[in-house]
N, C-alpha and C positions, 0 to 999 in steps of 0.2 A: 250562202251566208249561214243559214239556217246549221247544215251541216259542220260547218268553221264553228260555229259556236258549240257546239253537242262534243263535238271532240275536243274544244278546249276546258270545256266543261268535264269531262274524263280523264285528262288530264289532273286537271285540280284535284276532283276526287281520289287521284293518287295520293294527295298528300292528306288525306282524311285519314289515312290506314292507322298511323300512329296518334290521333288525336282521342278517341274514345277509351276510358278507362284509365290517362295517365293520371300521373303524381299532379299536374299542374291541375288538371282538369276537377281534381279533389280540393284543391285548395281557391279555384276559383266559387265552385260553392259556395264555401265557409267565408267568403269574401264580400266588401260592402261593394263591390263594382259591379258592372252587367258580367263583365268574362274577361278574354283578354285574346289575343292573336296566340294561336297556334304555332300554325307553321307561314312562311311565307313565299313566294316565288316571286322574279318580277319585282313591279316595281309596286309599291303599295302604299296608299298614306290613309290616316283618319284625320276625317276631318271635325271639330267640334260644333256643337250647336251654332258658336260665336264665328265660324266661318276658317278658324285656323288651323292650319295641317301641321300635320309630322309624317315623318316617313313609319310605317310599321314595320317590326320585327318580332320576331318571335318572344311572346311574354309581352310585350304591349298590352296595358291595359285597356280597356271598354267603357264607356259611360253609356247608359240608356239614353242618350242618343246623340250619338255616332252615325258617322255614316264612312265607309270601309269602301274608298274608288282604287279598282285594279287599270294598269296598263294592260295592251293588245298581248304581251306574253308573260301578265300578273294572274297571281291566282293570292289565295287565302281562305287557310283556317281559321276557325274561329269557334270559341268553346263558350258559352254561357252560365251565370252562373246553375244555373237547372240544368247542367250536364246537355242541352241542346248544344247541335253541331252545324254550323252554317259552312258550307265550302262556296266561296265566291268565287266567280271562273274570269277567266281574262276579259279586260274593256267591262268591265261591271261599276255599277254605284248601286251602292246596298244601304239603305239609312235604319237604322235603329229608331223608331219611333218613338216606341213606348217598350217599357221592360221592368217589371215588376217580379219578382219572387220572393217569397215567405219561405223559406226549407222547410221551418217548424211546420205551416198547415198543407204547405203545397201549394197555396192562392198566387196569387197574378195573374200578367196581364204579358202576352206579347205580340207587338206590332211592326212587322218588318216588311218595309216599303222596297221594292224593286225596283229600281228606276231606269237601268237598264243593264244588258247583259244577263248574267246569267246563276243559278244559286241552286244547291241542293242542300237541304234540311231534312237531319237527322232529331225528331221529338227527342226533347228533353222528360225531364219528371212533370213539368208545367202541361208540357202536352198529352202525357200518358193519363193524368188526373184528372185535368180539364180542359180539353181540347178544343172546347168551345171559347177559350181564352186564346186561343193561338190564331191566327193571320196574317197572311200575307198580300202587299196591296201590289199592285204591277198600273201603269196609266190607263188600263182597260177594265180589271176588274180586282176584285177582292176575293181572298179561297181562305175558306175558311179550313181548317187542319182536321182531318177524320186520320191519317195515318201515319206511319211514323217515319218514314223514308221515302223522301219525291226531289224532284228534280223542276223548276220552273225555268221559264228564259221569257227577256224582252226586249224586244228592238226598239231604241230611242225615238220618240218623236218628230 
């Protein structure tokens, strides 16, 4: 299983290649949302606080919190406004917590719950500044962010 997920999880990260540094990724910055969907594979919906989906697609807006469920051959990108890169791997639920950024001073906050499956994160400016603002929670434990590119996974309950 373990292995099934590490390689779908590499897969996804395929699709990371074109998400850092584009035109979109500059313009979610300067934007009042969390981010917005990169790229997408699979099948992929967000879903909102109030419980209702859409299917995602590339350019999909983000709210602070979201939460981003891939099917068994979904994957997604996904860009923040703080230039963070989350790539969600197939069979994942990723919730957006909490998501705070200031571009002006560089402050916030961000909290991203893994619920299951699988997720690698790329620090943003949030985490290069204050990394002690950044977290991620899994049903076992909480990791707090010392650097800038990891890889997490977790198996549902």
């Amino acid at each position: 299983m373990r292995q099934r997920t590490l390689q779908g999880l590499l897969a996804a990260a395929a699709l990371w290649a074109g998400i850092v540094g584009s035109a979109q990724a500059q313009d979610a910055v300067s934007g009042g949302h969390a981010g917005f969907i990169k790229s997408v594979q699979g099948q992929v919906l967000i879903v909102n606080a109030a419980g209702q989906s859409q299917a995602a697609q590339a350019g999909s807006t983000l709210r602070a919190t979201d939460r981003v469920e891939t099917d068994a051959q979904g994957a997604a990108g996904l860009v923040l406004r703080d230039g963070t890169t989350l790539v969600v791997g197939p069979a994942s639920r990723v919730d957006l917590r909490d998501y705070r950024f200031d571009s002006t001073t560089q402050d916030g906050n961000l909290l991203v719950g893994l619920l299951r499956g699988s997720l690698r994160m790329i620090s943003g400016l949030l985490g290069k500044a204050h990394p002690e603002a950044v977290r991620v929670e899994t049903q076992t434990a909480t990791i707090g962010i010392r650097g800038t590119d990891f890889i997490v996974s977790a198996e549902a309950p």
